[in-house]
N, C-alpha and C positions, 0 to 999 in steps of 0.2 A: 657451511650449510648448503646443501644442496634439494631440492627437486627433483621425485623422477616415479615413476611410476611401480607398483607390485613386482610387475613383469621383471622392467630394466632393473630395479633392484636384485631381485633373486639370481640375474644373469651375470650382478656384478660381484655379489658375493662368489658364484662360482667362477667368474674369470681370477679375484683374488683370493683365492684357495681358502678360500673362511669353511672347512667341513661342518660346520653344528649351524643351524639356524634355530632359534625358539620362538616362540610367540609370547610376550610378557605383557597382561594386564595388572594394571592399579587402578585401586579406587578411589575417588575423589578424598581429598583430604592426607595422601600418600607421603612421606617424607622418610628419607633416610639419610641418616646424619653420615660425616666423613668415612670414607672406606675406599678398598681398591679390591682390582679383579684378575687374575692372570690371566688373563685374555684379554688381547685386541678384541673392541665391540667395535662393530658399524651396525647402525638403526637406521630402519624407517618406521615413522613415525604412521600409526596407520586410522588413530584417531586420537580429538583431546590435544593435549599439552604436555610437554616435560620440561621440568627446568633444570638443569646440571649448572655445578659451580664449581669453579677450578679455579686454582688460585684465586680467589675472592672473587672471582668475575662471573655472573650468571650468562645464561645463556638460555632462552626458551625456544623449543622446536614442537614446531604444529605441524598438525598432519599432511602429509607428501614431503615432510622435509627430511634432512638424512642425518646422523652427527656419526663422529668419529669420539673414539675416547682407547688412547694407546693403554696398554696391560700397565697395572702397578700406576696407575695415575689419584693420587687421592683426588676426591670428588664428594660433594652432596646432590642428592636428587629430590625431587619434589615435585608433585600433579597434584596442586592443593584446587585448583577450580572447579577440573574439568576430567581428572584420572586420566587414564592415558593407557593407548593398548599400539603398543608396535613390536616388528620381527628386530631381532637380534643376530646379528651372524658374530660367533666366536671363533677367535683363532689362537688356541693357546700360543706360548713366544717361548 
């Protein structure tokens, strides 16, 4: 989990070749039960909370923070408090 700003983020997704960036909101009360994605995500979190769970182990990211989640990773997600709106940089594998 990292720290970093709008800017340094979007400058990192372009140093590691992520082409697609999105903007994804949820609304409070959010949950999505196990699944995977063919794409490498890296997030920054740009407001709110998200909780991802990997291997039974949670993990909550607030806003300015960053997470990684490798393509094909089963996962749960969840913004039950507080909803949650951060960029996404994809990188198909």
């Amino acid at each position: 989990m990292t720290t970093m700003t709008q800017q340094d983020f979007e400058a990192a997704l372009k140093a590691e070749n992520y082409p697609e960036v999105v903007n994804i909101s949820k609304d409070v009360g959010y949950q999505m039960g196990e699944h995977t994605h063919a794409f490498d995500a890296y997030a920054l979190i740009l407001t709110g909370e998200i909780t991802l769970t990997v291997n039974g182990v949670a993990a909550t990211y607030k806003a300015g923070e960053t997470f990684r989640l490798a393509a094909n990773t089963p996962h749960l997600e969840s913004a039950l408090s507080s909803g949650v709106n951060y960029l996404v940089g994809r990188r198909r594998v």
